[in-house]
C-alpha positions as CSV (number, residue, x, y, z in Angstrom):
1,X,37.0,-32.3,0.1
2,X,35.3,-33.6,3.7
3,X,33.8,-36.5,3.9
4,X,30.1,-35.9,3.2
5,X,28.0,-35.2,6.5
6,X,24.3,-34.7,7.1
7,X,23.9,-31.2,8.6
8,X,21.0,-29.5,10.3
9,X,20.5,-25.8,9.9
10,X,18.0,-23.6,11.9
11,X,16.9,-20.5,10.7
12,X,17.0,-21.0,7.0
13,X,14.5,-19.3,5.2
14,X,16.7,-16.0,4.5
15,X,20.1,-14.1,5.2
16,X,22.9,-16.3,6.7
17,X,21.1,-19.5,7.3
18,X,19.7,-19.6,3.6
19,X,23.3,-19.2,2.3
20,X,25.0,-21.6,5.0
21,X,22.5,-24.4,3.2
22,X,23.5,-23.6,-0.1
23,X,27.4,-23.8,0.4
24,X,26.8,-27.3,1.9
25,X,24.6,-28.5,-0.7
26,X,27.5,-26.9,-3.4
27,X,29.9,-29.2,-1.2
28,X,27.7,-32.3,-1.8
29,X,26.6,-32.4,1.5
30,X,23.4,-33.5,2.5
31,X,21.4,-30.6,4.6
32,X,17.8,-30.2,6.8
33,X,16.9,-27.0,6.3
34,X,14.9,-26.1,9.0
35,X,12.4,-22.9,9.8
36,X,8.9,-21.9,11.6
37,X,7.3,-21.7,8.3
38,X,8.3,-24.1,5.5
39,X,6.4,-22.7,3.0
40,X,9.6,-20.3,3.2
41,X,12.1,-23.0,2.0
42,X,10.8,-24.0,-1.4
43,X,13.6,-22.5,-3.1
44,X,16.2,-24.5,-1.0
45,X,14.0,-27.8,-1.7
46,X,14.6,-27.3,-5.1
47,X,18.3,-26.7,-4.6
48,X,18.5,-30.2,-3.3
49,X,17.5,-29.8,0.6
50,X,15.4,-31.2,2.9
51,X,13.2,-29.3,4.8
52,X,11.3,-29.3,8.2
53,X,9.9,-27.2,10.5
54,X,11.9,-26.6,13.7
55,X,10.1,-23.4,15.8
56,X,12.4,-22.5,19.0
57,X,9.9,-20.7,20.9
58,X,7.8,-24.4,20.9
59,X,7.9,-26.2,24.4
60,X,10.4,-28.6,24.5
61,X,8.3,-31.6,23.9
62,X,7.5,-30.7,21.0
63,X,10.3,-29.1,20.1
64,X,12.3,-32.6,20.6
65,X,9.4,-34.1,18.1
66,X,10.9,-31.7,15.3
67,X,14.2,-32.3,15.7
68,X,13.4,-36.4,16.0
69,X,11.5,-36.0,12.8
70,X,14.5,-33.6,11.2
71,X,17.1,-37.0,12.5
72,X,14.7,-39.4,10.7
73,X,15.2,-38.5,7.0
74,X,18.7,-39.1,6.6
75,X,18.8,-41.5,10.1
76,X,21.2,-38.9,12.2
77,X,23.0,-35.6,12.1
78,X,26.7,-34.9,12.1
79,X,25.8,-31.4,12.2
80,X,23.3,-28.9,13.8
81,X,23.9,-25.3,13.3
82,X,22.2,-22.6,15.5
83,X,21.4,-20.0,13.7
84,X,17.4,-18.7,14.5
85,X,17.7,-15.4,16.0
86,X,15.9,-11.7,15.6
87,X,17.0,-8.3,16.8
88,X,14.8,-6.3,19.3
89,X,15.7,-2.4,19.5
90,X,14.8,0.3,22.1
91,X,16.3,1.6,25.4
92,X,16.1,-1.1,28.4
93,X,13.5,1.2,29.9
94,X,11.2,1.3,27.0
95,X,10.9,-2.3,26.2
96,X,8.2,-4.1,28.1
97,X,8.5,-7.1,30.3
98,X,6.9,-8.8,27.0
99,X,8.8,-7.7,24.6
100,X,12.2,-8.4,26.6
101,X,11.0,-11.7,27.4
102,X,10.2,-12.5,24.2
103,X,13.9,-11.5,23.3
104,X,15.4,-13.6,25.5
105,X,13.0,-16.7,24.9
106,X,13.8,-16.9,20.9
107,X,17.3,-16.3,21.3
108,X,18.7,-17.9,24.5
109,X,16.3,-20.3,25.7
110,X,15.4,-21.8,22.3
111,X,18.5,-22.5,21.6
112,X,19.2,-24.2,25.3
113,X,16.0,-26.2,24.6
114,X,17.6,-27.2,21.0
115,X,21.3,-28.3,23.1
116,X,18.7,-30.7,25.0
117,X,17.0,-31.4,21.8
118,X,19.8,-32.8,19.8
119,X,22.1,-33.5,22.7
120,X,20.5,-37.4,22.8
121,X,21.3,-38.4,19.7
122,X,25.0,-37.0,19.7
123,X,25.7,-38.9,23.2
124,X,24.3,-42.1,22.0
125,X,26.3,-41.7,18.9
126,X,29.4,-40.3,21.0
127,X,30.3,-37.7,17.9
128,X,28.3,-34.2,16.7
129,X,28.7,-31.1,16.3
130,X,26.9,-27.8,17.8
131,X,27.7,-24.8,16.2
132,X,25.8,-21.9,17.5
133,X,25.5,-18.3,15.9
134,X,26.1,-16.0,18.5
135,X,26.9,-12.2,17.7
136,X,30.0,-9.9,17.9
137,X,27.3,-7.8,20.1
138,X,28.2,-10.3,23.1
139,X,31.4,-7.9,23.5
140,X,29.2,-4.3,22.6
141,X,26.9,-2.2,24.7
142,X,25.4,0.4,22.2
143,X,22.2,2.1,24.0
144,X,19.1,0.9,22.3
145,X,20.3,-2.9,21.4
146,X,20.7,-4.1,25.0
147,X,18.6,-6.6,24.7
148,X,19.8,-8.2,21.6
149,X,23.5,-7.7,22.3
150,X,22.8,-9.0,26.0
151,X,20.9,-12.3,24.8
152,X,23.7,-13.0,22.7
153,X,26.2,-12.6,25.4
154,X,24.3,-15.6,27.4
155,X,24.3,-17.5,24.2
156,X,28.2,-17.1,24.4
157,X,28.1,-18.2,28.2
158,X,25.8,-21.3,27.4
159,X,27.7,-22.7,24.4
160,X,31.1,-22.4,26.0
161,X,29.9,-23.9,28.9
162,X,28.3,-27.2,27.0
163,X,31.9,-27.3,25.5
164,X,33.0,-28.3,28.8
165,X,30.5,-30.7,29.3
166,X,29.9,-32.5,26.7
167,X,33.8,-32.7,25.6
168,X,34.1,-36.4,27.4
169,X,31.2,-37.7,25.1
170,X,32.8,-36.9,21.9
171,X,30.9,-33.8,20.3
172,X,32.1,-31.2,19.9
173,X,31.1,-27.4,20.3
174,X,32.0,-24.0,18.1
175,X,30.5,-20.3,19.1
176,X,30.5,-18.1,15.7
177,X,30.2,-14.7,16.6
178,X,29.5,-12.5,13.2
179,X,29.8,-8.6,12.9
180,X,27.7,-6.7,10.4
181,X,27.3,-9.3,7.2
182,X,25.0,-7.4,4.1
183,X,22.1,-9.9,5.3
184,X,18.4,-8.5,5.7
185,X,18.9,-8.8,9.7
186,X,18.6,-5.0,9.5
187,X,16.1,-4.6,6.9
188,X,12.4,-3.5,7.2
189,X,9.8,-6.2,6.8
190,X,11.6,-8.8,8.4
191,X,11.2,-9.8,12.1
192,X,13.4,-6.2,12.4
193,X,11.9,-3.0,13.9
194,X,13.5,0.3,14.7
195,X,13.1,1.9,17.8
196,X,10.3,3.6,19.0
197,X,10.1,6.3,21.3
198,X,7.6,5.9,24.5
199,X,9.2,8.2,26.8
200,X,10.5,11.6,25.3
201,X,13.5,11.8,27.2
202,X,14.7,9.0,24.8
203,X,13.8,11.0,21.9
204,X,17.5,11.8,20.8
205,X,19.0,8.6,21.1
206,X,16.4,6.8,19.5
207,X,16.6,8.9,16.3
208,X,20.2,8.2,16.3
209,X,20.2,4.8,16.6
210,X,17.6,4.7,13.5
211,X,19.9,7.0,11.4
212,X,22.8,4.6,12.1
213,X,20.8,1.2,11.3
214,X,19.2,2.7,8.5
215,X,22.0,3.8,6.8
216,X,23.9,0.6,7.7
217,X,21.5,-1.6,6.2
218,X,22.3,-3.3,2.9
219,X,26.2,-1.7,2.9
220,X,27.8,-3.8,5.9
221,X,30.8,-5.2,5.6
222,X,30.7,-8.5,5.8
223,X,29.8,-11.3,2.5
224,X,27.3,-13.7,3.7
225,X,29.0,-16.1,0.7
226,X,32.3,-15.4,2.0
227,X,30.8,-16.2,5.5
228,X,29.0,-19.1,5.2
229,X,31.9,-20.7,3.2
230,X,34.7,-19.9,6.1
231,X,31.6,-21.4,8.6
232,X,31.8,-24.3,6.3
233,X,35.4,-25.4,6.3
234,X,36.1,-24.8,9.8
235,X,33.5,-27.2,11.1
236,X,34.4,-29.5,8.6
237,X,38.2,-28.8,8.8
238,X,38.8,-28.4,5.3
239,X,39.5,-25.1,2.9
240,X,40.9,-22.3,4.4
241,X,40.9,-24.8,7.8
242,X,42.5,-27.6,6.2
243,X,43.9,-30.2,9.5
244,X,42.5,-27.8,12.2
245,X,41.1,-28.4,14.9
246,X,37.2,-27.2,15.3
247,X,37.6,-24.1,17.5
248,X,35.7,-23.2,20.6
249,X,35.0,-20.1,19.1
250,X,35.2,-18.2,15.9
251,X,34.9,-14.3,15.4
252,X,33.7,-14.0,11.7
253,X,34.3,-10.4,9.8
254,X,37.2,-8.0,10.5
255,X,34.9,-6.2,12.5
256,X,33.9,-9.0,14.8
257,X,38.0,-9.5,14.9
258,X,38.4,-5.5,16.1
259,X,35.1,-5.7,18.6
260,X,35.8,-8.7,20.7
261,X,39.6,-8.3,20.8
262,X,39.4,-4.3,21.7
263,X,35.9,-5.3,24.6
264,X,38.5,-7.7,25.8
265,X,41.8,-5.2,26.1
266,X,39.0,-2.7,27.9
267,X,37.7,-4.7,30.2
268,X,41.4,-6.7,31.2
269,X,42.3,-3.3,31.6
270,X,40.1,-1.8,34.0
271,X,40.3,-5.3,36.2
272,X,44.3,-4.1,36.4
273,X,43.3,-0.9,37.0
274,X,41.4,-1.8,40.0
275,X,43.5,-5.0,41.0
276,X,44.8,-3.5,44.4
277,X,41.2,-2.6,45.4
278,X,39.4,-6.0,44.2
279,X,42.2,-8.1,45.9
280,X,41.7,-6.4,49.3
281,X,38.3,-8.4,49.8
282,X,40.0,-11.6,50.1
283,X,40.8,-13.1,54.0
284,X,44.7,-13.6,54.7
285,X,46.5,-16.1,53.1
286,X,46.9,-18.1,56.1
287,X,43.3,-18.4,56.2
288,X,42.5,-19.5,52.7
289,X,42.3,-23.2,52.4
290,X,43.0,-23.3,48.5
């Protein structure tokens, strides 16, 4: 079993962020369960967690006030996992500047204002770990979940990208990208909503996209248990990860395995196709200088 480590998990009060807490806890591991409202967490206070209100859309002063008050009940964190994250739906065209913002500010730029958050107390202590919870949508671009799918891309720009700097100061970085886990991301009365159609023209494509959702909801592939337990031993390097390395990134479901690795074969394909072309742009090797 890993050594016991204090963790810190956003985005706790249901789906995979409620589970993750529980598998730690079950691991005798101590856990801040964190969410907007904490009236939301009783049930994993009573499990044996502590719980704190961390909101990602706050400014960052105050957001660094919730994550100083999360280090202060054990004294630090080994672990923060990034999991708060909602699901906006309609075509690009539809959604208003608002709503797109909006998107983009729970998603990307809370979690870049939680990197500078925590980032302090892992220097200092030249150790941590960030694990962020990306998406398998980073690789997808279904009409009507741009926005989402898009925001997660970023997310898988920004964490690979603090891998590199933050490598010399001892902490260390993993990007879990999910496919479709039987969670309630999809499920009505949560933060979810299904498309609605403002311009006619999108009529068609809107009502598919709800069909496909609806009927996906509650029957995806994936088990959150199953999940959250894999999540668990590879940033702990134990279980099915036993003496590996923490990985930069981690696809999680055999449809997240399928998605990225057949986006990736597309797109290195199409670059070959058009290698000749793209190359001719470049000035003559005796003019390039490296």
């Amino acid at each position: 079993m890993a050594a016991p480590r204090v963790w810190l998990v956003t985005g706790t009060s249901s789906g995979f962020g409620n589970e993750l807490v529980h598998t730690i806890l079950k691991n005798g591991h101590k856990v801040v369960a964190a969410g907007r409202n904490t009236s939301r967490l009783t049930s994993l206070k009573e499990a044996g967690a502590a719980t704190t209100k961390i909101d990602q859309n706050e400014p960052l002063d105050i957001l660094r006030k919730q994550v100083e008050d999360a280090i202060t009940i054990y004294g630090h964190i080994d672990v923060i996992v990034l999991n708060a994250a909602y699901v906006t739906t309609g075509t690009l065209e539809e959604r208003t500047p608002e709503e797109s913002l909006a998107q983009y500010h729970t998603n990307v730029f809370g979690i870049l204002n939680l990197y500078r958050a925590i980032l302090p107390h892992f220097r200092v202590r030249k150790a941590g770990i960030i694990a962020t919870v990306g998406s398998m949508g980073a690789s997808m671009t279904d009409p009507l979940i741009g926005l989402y799918h898009s925001s997660k891309a970023a997310v898988r720009n920004l964490s690979l990208t603090l891998d590199n700097e933050v490598k010399p100061f001892g902490i260390k970085t993993c990007l879990i990208e999910p496919g479709y886990f039987r969670t309630n991301l999809l499920s009505s009365g949560t933060s979810f909503q299904l498309p609605e159609t403002k311009i006619e023209a999108y009529a068609e494509i809107n009502e598919k996209t709800k069909t496909f959702l609806t009927e996906r909801d509650r029957k995806q592939s994936g088990d959150p248990k199953r999940g959250a337990q894999v999540i668990f031993d590879v940033l702990t390097s134990s279980g099915c990860a036993r003496g590996r390395e923490v990985p930069k990134t981690l696809a999680l479901g055999s449809d997240a395995v399928k998605c990225i690795i057949g986006s990736n074969e597309e797109f290195n394909k199409r670059v070959e196709e058009w290698k000749s072309v793209s190359e001719s742009t470049d000035f003559p090797k005796e003019e390039q200088h490296y």
